[in-house]
LUMLUM-685429 format. One record per residue (C-alpha): residue in one letter; x, y, z; residue number from 1. Coordinates in steps of 0.001 Angstrom, whole numbers, padded with zeros to 6 digits. Example, Ala and Ser with C-alpha at 12.3 -4.5 7.8 and 13.67 -1.06 7.14 Angstrom:
2
+-----+---------+---------+---------+-----+
| res |       x |       y |       z |   n |
+-----+---------+---------+---------+-----+
|   A |  012300 | -004500 |  007800 |   1 |
|   S |  013670 | -001060 |  007140 |   2 |
+-----+---------+---------+---------+-----+
END
This chain:
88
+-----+---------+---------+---------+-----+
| res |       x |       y |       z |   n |
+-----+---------+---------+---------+-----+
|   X |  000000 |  000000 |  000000 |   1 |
|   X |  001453 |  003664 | -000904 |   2 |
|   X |  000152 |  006595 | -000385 |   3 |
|   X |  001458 |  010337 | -000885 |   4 |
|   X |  001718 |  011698 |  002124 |   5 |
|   X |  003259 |  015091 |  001019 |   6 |
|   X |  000764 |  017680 |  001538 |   7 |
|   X | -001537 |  016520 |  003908 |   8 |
|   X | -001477 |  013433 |  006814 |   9 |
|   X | -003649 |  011186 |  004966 |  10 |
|   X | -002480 |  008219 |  006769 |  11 |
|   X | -000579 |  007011 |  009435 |  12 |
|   X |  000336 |  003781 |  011142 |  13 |
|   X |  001383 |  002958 |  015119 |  14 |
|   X |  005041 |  002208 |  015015 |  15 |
|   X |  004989 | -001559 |  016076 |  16 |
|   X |  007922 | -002811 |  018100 |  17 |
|   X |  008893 | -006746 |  017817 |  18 |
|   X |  011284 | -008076 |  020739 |  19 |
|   X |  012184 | -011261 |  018926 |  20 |
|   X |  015848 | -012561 |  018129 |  21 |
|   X |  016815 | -012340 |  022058 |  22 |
|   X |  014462 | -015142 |  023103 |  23 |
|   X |  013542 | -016720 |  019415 |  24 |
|   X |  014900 | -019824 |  018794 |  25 |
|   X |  016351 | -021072 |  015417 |  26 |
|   X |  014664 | -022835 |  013105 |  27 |
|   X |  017476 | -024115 |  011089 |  28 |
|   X |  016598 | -024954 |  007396 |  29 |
|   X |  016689 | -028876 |  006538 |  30 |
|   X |  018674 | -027452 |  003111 |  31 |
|   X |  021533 | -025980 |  005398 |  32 |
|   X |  024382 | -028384 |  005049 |  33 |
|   X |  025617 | -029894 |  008101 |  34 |
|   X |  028888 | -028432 |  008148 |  35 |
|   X |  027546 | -024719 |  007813 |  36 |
|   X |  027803 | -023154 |  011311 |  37 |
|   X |  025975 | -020160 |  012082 |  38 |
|   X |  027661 | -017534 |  014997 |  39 |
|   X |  025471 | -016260 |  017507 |  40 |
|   X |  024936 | -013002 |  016307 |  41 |
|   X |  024135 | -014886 |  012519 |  42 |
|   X |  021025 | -017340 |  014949 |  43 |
|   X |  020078 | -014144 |  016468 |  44 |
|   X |  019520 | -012707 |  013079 |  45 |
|   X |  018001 | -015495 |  011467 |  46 |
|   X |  015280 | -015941 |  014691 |  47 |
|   X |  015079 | -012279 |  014067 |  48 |
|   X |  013497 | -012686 |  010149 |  49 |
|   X |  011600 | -015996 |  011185 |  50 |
|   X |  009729 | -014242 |  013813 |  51 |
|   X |  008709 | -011447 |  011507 |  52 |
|   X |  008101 | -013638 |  008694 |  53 |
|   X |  005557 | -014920 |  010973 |  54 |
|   X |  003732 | -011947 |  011961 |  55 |
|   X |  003420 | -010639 |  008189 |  56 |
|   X |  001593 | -009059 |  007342 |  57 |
|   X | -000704 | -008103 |  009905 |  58 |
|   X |  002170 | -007069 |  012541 |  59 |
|   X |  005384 | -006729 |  010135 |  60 |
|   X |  005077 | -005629 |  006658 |  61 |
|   X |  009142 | -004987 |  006472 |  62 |
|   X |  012302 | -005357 |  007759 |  63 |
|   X |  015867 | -004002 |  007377 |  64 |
|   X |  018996 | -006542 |  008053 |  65 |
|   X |  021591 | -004282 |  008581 |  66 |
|   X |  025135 | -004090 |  010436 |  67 |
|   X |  029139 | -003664 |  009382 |  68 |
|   X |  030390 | -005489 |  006477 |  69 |
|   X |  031575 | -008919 |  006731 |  70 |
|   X |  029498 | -009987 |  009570 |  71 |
|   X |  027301 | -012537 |  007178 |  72 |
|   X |  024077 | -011188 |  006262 |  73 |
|   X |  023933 | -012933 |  002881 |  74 |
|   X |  024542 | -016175 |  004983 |  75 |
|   X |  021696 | -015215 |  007343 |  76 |
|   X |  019629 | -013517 |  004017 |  77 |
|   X |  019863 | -017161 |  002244 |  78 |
|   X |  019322 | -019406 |  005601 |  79 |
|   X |  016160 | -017339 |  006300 |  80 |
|   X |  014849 | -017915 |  002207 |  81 |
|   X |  015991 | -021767 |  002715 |  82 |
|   X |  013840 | -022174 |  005158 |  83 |
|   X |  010593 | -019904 |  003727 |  84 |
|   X |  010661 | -022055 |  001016 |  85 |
|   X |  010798 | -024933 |  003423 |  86 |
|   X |  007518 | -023387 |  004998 |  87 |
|   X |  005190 | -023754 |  002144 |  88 |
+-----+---------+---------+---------+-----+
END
């Protein structure tokens, strides 16, 4: 859904705040070959996107994976696809 919102407030949505990735667990994809280990802060991530995958769309419609290079998002980007096409 988009909407100009340029000259007048013609919309506008709550903020909604999701606590997940501390206390999510992992729900690693069958695809994910054994020997591919995941750190901590990689899980965390991962939990993060399952979580919110779950909630969409009625709580989540979007989220941004973001932190300093090198720290694996494409690993935790294609783990997280993996297993949403595991879901179906």
């Amino acid at each position: 859904l988009i909407k100009s919102n340029i000259d007048a407030l013609d919309h506008l949505e709550s903020p909604v705040r999701h606590h997940a990735g501390t206390g999510a667990a992992l729900e690693r994809p069958r695809a994910l070959r054994p020997e591919v280990s995941l750190l901590p802060h990689q899980v965390s991530g991962v939990a993060r996107l399952q979580h919110l995958f779950k909630a969409s769309p009625e709580h989540c419609r979007g989220v941004l994976l973001a932190d300093d290079m090198g720290l694996g998002k494409t690993l935790q980007l294609l783990t997280f696809i993996t297993w949403a096409f595991e879901c179906d």
